[in-house]
C-alpha positions as CSV (number, residue, x, y, z in Angstrom):
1,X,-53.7,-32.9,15.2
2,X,-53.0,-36.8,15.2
3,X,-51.1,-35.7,12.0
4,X,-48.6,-34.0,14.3
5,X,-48.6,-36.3,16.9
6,X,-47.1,-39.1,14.5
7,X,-44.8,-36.6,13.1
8,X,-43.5,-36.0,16.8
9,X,-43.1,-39.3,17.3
10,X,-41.2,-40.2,14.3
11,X,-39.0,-37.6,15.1
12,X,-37.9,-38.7,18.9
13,X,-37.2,-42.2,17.2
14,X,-34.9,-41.2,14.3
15,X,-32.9,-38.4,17.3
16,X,-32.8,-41.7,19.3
17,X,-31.3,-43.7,16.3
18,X,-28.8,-40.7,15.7
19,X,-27.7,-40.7,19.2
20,X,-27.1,-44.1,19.2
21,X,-25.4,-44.1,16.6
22,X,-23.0,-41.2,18.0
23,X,-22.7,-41.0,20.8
24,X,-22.9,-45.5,21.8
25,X,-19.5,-47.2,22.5
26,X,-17.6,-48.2,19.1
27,X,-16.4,-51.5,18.2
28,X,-13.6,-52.2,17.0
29,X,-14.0,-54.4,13.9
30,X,-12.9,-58.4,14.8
31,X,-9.5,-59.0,14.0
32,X,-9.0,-62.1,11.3
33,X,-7.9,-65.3,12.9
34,X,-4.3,-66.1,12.5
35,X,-3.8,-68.3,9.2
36,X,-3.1,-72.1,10.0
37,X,0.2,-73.0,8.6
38,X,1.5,-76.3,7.8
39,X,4.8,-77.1,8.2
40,X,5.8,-80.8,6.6
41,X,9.3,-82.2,8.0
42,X,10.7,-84.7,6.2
43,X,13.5,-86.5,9.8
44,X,15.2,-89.5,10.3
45,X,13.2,-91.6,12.4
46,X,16.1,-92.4,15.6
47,X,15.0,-88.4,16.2
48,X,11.0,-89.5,16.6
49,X,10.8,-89.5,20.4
50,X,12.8,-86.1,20.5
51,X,10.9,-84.7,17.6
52,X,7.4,-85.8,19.1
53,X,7.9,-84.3,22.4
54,X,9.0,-81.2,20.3
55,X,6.0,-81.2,18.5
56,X,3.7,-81.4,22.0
57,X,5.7,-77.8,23.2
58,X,6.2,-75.8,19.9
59,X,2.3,-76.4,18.8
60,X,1.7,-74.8,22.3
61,X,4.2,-71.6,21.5
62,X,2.6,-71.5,18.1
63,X,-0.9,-72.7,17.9
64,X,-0.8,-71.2,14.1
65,X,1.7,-74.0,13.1
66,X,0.8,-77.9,12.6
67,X,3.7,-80.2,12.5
68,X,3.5,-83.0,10.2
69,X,6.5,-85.6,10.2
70,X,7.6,-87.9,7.8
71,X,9.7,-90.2,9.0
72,X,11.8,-92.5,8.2
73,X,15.3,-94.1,6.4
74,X,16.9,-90.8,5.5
75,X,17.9,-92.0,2.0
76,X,14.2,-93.1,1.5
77,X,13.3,-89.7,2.5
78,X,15.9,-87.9,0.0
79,X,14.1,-90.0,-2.7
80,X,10.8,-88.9,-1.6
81,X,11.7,-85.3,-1.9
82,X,13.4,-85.5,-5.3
83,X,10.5,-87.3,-6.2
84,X,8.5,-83.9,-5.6
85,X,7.2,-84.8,-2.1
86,X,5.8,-82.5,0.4
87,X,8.4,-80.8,2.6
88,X,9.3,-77.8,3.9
89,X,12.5,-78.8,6.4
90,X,14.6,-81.8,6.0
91,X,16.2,-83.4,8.5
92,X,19.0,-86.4,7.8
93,X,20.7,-88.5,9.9
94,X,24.0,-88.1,7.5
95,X,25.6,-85.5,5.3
96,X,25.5,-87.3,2.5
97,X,21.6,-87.2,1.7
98,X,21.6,-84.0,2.4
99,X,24.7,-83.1,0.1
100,X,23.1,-84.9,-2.3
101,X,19.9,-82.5,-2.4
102,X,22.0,-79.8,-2.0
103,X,24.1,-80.4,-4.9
104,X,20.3,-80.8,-7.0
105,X,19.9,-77.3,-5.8
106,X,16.7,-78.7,-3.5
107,X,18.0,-77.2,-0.3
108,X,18.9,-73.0,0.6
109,X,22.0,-73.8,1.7
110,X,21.9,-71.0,4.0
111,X,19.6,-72.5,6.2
112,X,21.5,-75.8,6.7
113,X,23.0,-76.5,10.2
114,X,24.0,-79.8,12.1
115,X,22.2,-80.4,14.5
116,X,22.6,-83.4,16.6
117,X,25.2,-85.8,17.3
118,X,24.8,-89.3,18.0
119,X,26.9,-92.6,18.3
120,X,26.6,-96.5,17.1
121,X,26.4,-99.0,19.4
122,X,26.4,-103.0,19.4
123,X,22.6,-103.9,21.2
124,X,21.5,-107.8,22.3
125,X,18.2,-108.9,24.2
126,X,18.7,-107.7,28.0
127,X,18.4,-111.5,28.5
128,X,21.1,-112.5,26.3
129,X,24.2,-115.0,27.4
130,X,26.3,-114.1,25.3
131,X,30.1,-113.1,26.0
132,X,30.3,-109.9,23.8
133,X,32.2,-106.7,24.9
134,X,33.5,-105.0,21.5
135,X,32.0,-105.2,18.2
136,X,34.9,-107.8,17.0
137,X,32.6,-110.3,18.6
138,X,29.8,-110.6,16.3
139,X,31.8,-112.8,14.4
140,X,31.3,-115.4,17.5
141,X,29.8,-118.5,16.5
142,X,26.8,-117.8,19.5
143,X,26.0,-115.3,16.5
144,X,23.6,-116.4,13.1
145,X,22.1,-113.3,12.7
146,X,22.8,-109.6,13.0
147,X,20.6,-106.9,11.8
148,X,21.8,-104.0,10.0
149,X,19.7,-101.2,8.4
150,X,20.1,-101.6,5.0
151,X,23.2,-100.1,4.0
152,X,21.7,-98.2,0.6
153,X,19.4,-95.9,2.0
154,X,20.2,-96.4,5.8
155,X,22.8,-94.3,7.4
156,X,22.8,-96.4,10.7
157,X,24.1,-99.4,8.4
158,X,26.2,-97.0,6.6
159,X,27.9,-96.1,9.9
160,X,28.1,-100.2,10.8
161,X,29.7,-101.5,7.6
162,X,32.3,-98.6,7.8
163,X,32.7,-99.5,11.6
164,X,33.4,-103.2,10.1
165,X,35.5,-102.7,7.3
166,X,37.5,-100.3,9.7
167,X,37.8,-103.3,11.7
168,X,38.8,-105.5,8.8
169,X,35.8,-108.4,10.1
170,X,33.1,-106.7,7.6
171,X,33.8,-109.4,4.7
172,X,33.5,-112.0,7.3
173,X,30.4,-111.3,9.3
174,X,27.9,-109.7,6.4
175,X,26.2,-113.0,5.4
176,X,25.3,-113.2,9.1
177,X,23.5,-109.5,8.1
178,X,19.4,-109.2,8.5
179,X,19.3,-105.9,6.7
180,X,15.9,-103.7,7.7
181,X,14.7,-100.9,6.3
182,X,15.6,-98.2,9.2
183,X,17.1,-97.7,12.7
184,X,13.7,-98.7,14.5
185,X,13.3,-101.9,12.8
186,X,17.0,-102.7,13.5
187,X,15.7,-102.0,17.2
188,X,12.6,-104.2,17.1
189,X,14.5,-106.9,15.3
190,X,16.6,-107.1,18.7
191,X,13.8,-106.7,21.0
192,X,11.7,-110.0,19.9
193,X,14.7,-111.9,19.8
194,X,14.7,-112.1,15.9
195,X,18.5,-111.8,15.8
196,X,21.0,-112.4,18.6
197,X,22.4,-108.9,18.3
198,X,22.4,-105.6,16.1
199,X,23.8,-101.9,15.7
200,X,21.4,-99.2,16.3
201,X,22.5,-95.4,17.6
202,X,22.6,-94.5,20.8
203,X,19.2,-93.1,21.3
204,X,17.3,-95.5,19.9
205,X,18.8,-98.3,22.1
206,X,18.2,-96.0,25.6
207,X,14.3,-96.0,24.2
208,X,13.7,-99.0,24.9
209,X,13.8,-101.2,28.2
210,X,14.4,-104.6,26.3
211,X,17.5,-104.5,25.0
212,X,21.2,-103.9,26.1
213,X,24.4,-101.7,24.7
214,X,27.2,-103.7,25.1
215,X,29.3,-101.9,23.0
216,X,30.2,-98.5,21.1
217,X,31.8,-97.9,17.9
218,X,35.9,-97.5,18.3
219,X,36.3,-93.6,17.8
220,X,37.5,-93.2,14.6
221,X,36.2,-96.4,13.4
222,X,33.2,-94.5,11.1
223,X,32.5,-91.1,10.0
224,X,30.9,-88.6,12.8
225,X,27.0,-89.3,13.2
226,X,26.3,-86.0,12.4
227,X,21.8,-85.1,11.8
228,X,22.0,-81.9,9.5
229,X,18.7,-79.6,8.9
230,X,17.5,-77.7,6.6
231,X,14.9,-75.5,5.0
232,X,14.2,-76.6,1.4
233,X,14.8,-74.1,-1.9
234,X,10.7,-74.8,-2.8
235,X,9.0,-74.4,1.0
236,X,6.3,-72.1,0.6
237,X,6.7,-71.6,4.2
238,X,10.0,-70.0,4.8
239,X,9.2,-67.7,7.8
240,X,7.8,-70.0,9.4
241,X,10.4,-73.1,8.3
242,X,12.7,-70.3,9.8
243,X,11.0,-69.7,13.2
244,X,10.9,-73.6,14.0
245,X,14.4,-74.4,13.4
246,X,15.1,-71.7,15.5
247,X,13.2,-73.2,18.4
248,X,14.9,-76.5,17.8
249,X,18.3,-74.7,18.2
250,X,16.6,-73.0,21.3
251,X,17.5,-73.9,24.9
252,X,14.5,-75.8,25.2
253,X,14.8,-77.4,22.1
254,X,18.4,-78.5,23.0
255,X,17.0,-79.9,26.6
256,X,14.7,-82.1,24.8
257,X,17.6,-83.9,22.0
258,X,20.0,-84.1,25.5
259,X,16.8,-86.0,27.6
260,X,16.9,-88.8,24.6
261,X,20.8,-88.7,24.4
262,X,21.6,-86.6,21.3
263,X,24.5,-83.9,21.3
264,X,24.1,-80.5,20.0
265,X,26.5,-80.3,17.3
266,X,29.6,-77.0,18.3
């Protein structure tokens, strides 16, 4: 008898098991997080403010994707990535060091695009007293010192001493020269009074509250301040490479350049 009574037992707990396992709700099996991609852009640095509010509303679009800049002189940069350097996009502030990768077969060509536009201005200290209204005055007396990025590896110096020779006053005002190592150190050179004057872009001299334009490059005068992009030939990442210059060629993309005073390039 209590033989049979267990054996009763057993038997409503394994038909419970088996119902439960038919007849109970079924799960569908969790789905793998999405793979955390990082993408490594190698930009000049007059396009930081643009690129970091970029960063802030593409990472919240694509939460998959983490932006990492490296910024800086775009001719530094062109080193850096012959050199073997992490990058998946590069992003110039001149044709040259792009054509120069390009022609080292670093680049797919057919991802390259200008992007931005930009133009060379003359900046002082907003308290400055001096009389100057076209870049033919920096070779005023009131004027010792002038910075200039570096004219190897800085395409914002490039731009000035073609400016200057165009002008025919380059021979005569380069000693006065302070030559940094990028745009934004042109810009801070300005700002703390370390030279009386100096020639940054555009965008870089509307960043900042300290300083004054008070002049622009003559058209014609230099060759056009053109940013070209580009995914490179050995990105691992290429879809994703693809999707973000997409979004910075994207309406929002283009409001953001135009809020810091870049022009999308036709």
């Amino acid at each position: 008898m209590r033989k049979s009574v267990v054996l009763f037992v057993m038997g409503i707990v394994m038909a419970a098991v088996l119902a439960a396992g038919c007849g109970g709700t079924k799960q569908e099996p969790a789905k793998p997080a999405a793979q955390t991609v990082e993408l490594n852009i190698s930009a000049a640095v007059s396009l930081k403010d643009a690129l970091t509010e970029i960063q802030t509303k593409y990472q919240a679009k694509a939460p998959n994707v983490k932006l990492v800049y490296n910024l800086g002189a775009s001719g530094s940069l062109q080193r850096q990535i012959e050199q073997g350097a992490p990058a998946d996009i590069f992003i110039s502030a001149a044709p040259k060091q792009m054509n120069d990768l390009e022609a080292k077969n670093l680049v797919d060509k057919a991802t390259r695009k200008n992007l931005v536009e930009n133009k060379l201005v003359l900046i002082v200290p907003k308290d400055s007293k001096l009389e100057i209204n076209k870049f033919e005055d920096v070779k005023s007396d009131g004027i010792q010192k002038i910075a200039v990025g570096e004219t190897a590896v800085v395409p914002a110096g490039q731009y000035t001493q073609q400016a200057l020779q165009k002008l025919g006053i380059w021979e005569s005002v380069k000693d006065k020269a302070v030559f940094a190592k990028d745009v934004r150190t042109v810009l801070s050179y300005v700002e703390t009074g370390n030279t009386e004057a100096g020639f940054v872009y555009k965008t870089d001299a509307v960043s900042s509250q300290k300083i004054r334009i008070v002049a622009t490059a003559p058209e014609g005068s230099h060759e056009p301040i053109l940013y070209p992009a580009a995914i490179l030939a050995g990105t691992k990442n290429h879809k994703a490479a693809e999707e973000f210059m997409a979004y910075l060629n994207s309406d929002e993309g283009k409001a953001i350049f135009e809020k810091y005073g870049f022009t999308m390039s036709k």
